[in-house]
N, C-alpha and C positions, 0 to 999 in steps of 0.2 A: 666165125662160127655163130650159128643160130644157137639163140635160147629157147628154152623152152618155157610154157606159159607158167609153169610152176615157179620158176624165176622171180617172176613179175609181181607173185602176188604173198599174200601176209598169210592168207586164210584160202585153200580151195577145198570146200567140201560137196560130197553129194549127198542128196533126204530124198524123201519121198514128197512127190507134194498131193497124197492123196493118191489112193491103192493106184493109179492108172496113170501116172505121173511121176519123171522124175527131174529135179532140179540142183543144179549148180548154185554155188557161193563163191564167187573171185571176188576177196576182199584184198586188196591193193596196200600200200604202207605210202602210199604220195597220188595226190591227182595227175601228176606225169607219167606216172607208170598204167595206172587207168588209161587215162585217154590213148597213151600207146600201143597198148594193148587193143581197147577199142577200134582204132583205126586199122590193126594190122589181123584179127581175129575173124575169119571169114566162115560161113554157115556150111559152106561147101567142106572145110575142116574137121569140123564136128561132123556131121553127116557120115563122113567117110570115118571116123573115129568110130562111131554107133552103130553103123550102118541103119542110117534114120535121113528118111525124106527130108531136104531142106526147108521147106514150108512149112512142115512139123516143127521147126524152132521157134521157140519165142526167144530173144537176147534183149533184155532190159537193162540200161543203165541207172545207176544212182549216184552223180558225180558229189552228191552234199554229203555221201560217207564213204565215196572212195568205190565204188563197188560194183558189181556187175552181177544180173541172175539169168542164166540157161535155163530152158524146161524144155523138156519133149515128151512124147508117150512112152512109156515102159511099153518093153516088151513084150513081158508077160506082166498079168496084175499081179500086184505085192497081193505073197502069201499063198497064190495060187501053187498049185505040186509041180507046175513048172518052173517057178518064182526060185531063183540062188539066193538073193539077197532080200528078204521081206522088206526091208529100212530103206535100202539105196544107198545104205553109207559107203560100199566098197566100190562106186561104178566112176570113182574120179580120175582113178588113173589116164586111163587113156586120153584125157581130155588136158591132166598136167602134161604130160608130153606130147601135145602139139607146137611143131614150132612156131616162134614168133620171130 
């Protein structure tokens, strides 16, 4: 049986990174669990999670704290009257349960 990314990791959250922006925190508890993750976590995943262009992802690594950062375009801009979540803080689900 498949885990899911939330599994993998210590910390998954989502922010805003600036009204038109929004970004993931996969903070990992070992750099085995990172790199495993890394290697197995594909843009085509996410995309279909979002439904957001694969090329619109950034996926950055940071292996000296364990950690990983997502970003895409928000949908709508934070805060707009179309906007659910101004912060970003609630848009992580779907992305902890992608399998790994």
């Amino acid at each position: 049986m498949m885990k899911k990314l939330i599994d993998y990791t210590k910390i998954l959250r989502s922010k805003n990174a600036g009204p038109l922006f929004i970004t993931f925190d996969l903070i990992f508890n070992s750099k085995d669990d990172m790199e495993y993750v890394e290697k197995r976590l594909k843009k085509a995943d996410i995309a279909k999670a979002y439904d957001v262009l694969e090329d619109k992802i950034d996926v950055i690594s940071y292996g000296v704290v364990n950690s990983i950062k997502i970003t895409f375009p928000r949908k709508n801009i934070s805060g707009s009257l179309a906007d659910s979540d101004i912060y970003g803080c609630q848009q992580h689900v779907p992305l902890a349960n992608i399998e790994i």
